[in-house]
N, C-alpha and C positions, 0 to 999 in steps of 0.2 A: 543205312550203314552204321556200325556201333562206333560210338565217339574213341572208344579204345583202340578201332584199329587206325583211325584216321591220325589218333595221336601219336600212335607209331609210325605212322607213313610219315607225318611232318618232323619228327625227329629224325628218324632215320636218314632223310634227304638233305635237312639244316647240315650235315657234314660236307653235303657233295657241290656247297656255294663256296667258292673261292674267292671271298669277300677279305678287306684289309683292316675289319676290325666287325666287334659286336650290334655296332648300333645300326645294322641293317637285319638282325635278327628276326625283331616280332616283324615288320614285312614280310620276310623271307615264308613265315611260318603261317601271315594269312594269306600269302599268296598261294602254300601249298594247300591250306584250308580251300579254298576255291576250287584249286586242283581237284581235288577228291571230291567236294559237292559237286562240281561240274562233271562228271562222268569220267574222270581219269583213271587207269585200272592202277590200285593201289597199289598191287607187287612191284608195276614197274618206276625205275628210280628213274626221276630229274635231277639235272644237274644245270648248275649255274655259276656265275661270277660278275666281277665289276671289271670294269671296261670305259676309260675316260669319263671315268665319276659317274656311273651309270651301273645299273643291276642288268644285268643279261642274262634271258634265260632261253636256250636255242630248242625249245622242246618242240616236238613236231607229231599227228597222228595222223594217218592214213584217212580216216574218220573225217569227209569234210564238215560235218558239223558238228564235232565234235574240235577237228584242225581251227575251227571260227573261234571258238570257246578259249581254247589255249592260246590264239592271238591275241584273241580282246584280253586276259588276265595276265599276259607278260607284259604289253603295252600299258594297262594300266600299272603297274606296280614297277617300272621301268622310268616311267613318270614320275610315279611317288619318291620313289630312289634320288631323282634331281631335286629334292625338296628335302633329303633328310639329311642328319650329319651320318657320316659313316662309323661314327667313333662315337660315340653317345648317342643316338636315336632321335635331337632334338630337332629342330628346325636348321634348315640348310640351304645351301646353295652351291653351285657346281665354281670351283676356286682353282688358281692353276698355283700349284706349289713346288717349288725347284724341276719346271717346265713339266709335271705331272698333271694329269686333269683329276681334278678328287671331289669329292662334294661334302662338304664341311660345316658348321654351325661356324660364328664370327668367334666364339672364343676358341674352340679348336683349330680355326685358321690362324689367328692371330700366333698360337702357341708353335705353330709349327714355320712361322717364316722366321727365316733371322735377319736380326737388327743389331748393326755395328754400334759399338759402346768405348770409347775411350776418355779412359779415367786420367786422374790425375798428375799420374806417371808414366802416363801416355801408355799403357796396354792395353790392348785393340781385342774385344771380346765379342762373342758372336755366340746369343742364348747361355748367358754365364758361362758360356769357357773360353779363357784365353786363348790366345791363336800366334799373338807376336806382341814385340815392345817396339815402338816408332824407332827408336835408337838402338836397334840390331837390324833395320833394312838394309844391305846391300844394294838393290837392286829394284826398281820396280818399270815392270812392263804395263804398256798402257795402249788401247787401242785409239784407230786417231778420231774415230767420234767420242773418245773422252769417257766411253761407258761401260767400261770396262776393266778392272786395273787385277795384274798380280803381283805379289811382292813375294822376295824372297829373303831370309834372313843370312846365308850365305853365296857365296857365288855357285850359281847353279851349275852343272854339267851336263851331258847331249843327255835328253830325253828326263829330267828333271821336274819336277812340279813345283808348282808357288802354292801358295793361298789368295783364292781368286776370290776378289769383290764385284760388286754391280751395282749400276745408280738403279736398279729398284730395289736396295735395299735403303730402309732410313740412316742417314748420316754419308752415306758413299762420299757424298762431296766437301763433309768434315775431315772426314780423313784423305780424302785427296786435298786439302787446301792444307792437311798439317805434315805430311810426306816430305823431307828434305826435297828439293827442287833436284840437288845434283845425283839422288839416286836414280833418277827419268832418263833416257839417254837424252842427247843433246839437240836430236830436233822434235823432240819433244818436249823438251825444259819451257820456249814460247806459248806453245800452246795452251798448259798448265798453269803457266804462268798468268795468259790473257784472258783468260777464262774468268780467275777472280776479280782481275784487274776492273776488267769490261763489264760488270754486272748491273743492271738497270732493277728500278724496284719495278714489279707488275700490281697492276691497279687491281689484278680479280682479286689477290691472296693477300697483297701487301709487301710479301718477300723481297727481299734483293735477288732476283734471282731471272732474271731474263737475260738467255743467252742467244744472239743471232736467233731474235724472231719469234726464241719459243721462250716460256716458263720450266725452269729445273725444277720449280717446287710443284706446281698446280698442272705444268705442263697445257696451259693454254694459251694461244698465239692471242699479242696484244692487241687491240682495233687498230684495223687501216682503215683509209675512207677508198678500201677497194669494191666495186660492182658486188662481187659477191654478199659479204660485210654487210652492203647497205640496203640491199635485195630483203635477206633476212631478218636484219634487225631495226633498220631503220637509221636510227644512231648510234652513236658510242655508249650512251649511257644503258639502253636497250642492252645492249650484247656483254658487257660488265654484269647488269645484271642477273643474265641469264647463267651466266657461266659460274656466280655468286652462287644462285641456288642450287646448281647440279655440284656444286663443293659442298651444300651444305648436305643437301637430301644423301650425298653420298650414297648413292647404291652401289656401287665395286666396294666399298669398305675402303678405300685409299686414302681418307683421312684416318680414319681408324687408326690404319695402321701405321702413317705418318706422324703420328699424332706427338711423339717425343723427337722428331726428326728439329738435329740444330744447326745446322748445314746453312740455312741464311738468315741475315736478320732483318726484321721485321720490323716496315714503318711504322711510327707511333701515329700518324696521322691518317691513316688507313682508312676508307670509309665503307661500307656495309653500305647497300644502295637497294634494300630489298626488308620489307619490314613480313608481318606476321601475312595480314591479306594480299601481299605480293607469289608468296609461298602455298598459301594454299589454292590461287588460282593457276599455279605454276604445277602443282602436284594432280590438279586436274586434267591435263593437258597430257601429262606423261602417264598417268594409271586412269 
């Protein structure tokens, strides 16, 4: 088959993938290369798209061995897809961004979550754009696990919208801890209240930030000396330090992207309980 038609075939098709940016391209284009070496009759068009951070391609031939051929080359390159960024072509992995499923390299993730920022005069910004000034809230609704908050800058009306925040954004709990008390309604003013009030530092991160049980900042439950607990780990120090390294190795990227988060502060006498050969016998265990 001459390289000229096949180059026409892979262009032609590159239009018919319903892809959310470029950088699943050259994929795209050796996967249609395959296509055509594999016995695929060139006239006819494939068509494709992404799908929970995923390449899909539903192609089907009557031909059961030829149906084998176009399995095995969708599966593979369906694979590859959860390895690449969608947006540049680099190295990736499948990321959930405003409850989307996408597959993204760590700098293109990073760029597309937002992270709460108030300055000096107290405006509340989210990916450099202002959004509200602390002292124009009217009103702020808040759910009762506390994870959730929307404010509004005047009295809202039926079917109204606020500006909705979320504790998986960095800061959430800055700016829940700097919100006038009396904008909350009033059985909700305690809660908000005892939340700061109540805060314990946790041994894995350092933070002040253990609320009933769990960590706001690292989000891991402190050691008990319960059955479970001590099944797995042994001791306390044991379980500190495992939970040490899966902060550190960070594979979800959540310190990453925590990483300016000033929502609690941090003991100075914090200890690290895990040195270099702790880590890499620790990294062999998990890969």
């Amino acid at each position: 088959m001459k390289q000229e038609l096949i180059n026409a075939f892979i262009e032609r098709n590159l239009k018919n993938f319903e892809v959310n940016s470029t950088g699943w391209n050259e994929l795209i284009r050796q996967m249609l290369f395959e296509f055509a070496v594999g016995g695929w009759n060139i006239e006819k068009d494939i068509f494709g798209k992404e799908k929970y951070g995923e390449l899909r391609c539903y192609t089907y031939s009557e031909d059961k061995e030829l149906n084998t051929i176009v399995k095995n080359i969708t599966q593979k390159y369906a694979a590859l897809s959860m390895e690449t960024c969608e947006i540049c072509g680099s190295e990736g992995k499948k990321r959930s961004v405003n409850s989307w499923e996408t597959t993204l390299c760590l700098s293109h993730y990073l760029t597309q979550k937002p992270v709460i920022e108030i300055d000096e005069e107290l405006n509340v910004r989210s990916n450099s754009k202002t959004l509200l000034n602390i002292n124009d809230i009217v009103k702020a609704d808040i759910e009762y696990d506390l994870q959730k908050l929307c404010l509004y800058t005047e009295e809202p009306a039926y079917g109204t919208e606020g500006i909705s925040f979320s504790w998986q954004e960095p800061n959430y709990y800055l700016l829940l801890k700097t919100i006038p008390l009396q904008v909350f309604s009033p059985d909700m003013q305690n809660p908000v209240s005892a939340l700061f009030e109540n805060l314990e530092h946790c041994e894995i991160c350092g933070h002040k930030a253990v609320h009933q049980r769990s960590c706001l900042r690292c989000h891991q439950e402190p050691w008990t000396e319960s059955q479970v607990f001590i099944e797995d780990y042994g001791e306390k120090t044991n379980y500190i330090k495992a939970c040490q390294m899966d902060s550190f190795i960070d594979e979800d990227d959540y310190e990453k992207y925590f990483k300016y988060d000033r929502s609690f502060e941090k003991s100075h006498d914090h200890q690290i309980l895990f040195g270099h050969h702790d880590l890499k016998e620790y990294e062999k265990l998990l890969f």
